[in-house]
Kinemage of the C-alpha trace (Angstrom):
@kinemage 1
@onewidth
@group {chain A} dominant
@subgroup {mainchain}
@vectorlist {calphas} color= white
{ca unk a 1} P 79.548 118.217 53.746
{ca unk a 2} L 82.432 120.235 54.977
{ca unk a 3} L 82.530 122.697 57.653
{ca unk a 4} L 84.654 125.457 56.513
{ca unk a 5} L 82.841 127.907 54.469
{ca unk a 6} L 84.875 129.953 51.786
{ca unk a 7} L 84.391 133.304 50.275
{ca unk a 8} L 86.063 134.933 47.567
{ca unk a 9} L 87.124 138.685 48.685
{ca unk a 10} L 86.547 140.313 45.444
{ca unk a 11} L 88.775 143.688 44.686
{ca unk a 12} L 90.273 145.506 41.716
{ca unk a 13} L 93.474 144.361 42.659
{ca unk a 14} L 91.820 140.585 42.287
{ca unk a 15} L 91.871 140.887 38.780
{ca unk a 16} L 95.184 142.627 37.941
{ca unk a 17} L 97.817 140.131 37.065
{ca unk a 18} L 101.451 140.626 38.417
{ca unk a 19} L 104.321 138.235 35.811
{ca unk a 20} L 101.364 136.596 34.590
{ca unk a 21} L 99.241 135.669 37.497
{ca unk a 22} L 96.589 136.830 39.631
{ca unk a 23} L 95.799 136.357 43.054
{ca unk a 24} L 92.648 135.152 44.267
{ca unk a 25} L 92.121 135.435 48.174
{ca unk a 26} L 89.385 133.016 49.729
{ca unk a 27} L 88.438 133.895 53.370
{ca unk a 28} L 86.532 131.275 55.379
{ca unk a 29} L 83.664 132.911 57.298
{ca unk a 30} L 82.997 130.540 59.957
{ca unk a 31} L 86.481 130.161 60.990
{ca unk a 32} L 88.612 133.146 61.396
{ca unk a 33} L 92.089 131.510 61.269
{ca unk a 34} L 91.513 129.814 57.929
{ca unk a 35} L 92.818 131.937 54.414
{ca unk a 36} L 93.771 130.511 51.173
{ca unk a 37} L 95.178 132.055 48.545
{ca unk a 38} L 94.965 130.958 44.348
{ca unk a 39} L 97.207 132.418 42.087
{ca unk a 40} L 95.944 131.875 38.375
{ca unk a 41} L 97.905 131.953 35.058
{ca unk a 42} L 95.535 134.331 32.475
{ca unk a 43} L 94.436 131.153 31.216
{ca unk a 44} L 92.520 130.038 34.768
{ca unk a 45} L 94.983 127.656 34.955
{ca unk a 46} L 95.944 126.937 39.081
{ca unk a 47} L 99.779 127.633 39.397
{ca unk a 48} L 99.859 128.152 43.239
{ca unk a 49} L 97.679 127.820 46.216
{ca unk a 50} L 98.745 128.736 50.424
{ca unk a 51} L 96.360 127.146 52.398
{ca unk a 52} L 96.659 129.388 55.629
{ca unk a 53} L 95.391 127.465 58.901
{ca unk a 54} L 96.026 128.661 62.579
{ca unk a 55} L 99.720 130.665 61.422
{ca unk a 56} L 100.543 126.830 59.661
{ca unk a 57} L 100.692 126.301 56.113
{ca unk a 58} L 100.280 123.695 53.276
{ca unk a 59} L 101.644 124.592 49.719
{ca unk a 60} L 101.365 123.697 45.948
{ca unk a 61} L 103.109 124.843 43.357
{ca unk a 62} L 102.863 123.870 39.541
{ca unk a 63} L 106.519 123.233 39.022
{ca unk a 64} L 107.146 120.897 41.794
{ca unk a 65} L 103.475 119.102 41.611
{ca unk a 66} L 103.937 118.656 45.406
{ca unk a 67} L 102.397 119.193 48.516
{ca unk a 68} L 104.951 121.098 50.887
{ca unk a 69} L 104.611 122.412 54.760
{ca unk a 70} L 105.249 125.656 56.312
{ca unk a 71} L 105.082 127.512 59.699
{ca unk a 72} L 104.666 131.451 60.174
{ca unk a 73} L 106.255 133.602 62.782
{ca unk a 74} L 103.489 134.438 64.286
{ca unk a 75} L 103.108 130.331 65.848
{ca unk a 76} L 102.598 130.540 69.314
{ca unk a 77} L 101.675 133.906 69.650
{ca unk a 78} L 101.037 135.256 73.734
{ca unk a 79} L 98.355 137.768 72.583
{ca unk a 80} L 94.887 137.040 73.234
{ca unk a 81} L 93.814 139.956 71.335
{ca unk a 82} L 92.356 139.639 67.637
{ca unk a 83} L 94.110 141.013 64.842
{ca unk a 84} L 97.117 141.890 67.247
{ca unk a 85} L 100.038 141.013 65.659
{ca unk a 86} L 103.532 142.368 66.260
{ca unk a 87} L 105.700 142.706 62.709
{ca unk a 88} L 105.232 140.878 59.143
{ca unk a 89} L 103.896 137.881 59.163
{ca unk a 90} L 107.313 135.378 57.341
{ca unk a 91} L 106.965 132.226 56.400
{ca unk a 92} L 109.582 129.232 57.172
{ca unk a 93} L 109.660 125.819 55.527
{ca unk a 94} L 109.281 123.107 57.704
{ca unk a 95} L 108.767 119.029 56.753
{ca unk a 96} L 106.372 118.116 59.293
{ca unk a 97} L 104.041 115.327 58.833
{ca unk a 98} L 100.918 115.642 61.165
{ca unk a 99} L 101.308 119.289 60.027
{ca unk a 100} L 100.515 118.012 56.350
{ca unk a 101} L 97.701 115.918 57.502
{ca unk a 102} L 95.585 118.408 59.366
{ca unk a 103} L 96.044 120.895 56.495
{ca unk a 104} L 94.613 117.912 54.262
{ca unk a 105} L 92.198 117.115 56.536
{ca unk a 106} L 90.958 120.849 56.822
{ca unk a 107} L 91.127 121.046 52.979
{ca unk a 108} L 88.634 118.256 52.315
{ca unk a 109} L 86.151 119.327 55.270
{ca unk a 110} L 86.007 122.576 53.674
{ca unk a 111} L 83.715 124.616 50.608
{ca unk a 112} L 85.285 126.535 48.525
{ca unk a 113} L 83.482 128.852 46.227
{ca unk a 114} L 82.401 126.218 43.368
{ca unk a 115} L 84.640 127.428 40.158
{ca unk a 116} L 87.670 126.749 42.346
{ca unk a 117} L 86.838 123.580 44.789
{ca unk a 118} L 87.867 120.757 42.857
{ca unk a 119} L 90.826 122.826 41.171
{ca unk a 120} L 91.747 123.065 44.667
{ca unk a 121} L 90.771 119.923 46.078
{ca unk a 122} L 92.173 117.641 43.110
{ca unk a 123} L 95.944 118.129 44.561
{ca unk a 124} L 95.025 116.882 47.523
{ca unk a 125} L 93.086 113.757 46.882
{ca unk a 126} L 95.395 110.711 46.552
{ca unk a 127} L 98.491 112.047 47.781
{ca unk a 128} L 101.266 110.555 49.308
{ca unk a 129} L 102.314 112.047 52.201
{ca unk a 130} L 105.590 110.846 51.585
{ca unk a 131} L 105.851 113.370 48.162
């Protein structure tokens, strides 16, 4: 069983599509630092997911059919207060290979809501790290 519970944070704006898509926003509530974000053609297809851990990131996109890693801005920040942050969160691609295999790692020991856990989980499983 995994350890990371998600919840979908259901809104209006949820189910509004912007060139096509929508964006679905999972929230884990045991685990404050873990977010991930769908975004789903009108057909429920999975065109895009972030998978947000401690201000690090793992990617997919449709087009590419890869994995891909990314840092934030906000890495290493000095405040010890919660939901203190100074400026937009930006994100900046890095390759980074024990990056990609904690996000993995975090990905399978987690529970998504059940109509998206093996769309998410499926581009995971069985990749090369190498892609």
């Amino acid at each position: 069983m995994g350890k990371y519970e998600f919840y979908e944070i259901k809104s209006k704006k949820s189910l509004e599509y912007n060139n096509g898509l929508r964006k679905i926003s999972l929230v884990c509530g045991n685990y404050n630092d873990l977010h991930c974000f769908l975004w789903l053609n009108e057909d429920g297809e999975l065109k895009q997911f972030q998978f947000l851990f401690d201000e690090k990131l793992i990617e997919w996109f449709s087009e590419k059919d890869r994995l891909c890693t990314s840092k934030t801005n906000r890495q290493g920040n000095e405040t010890s207060q919660v939901g203190i942050h100074k400026g937009v969160r930006t994100i900046h691609s890095v390759e980074d290979l024990d990056l990609m295999k904690e996000g993995i790692e975090k990905i399978q020991q987690s529970i998504f809501p059940y109509k998206y856990n093996e769309m998410i989980k499926s581009k995971v499983v069985d990749r090369s790290l190498n892609d």
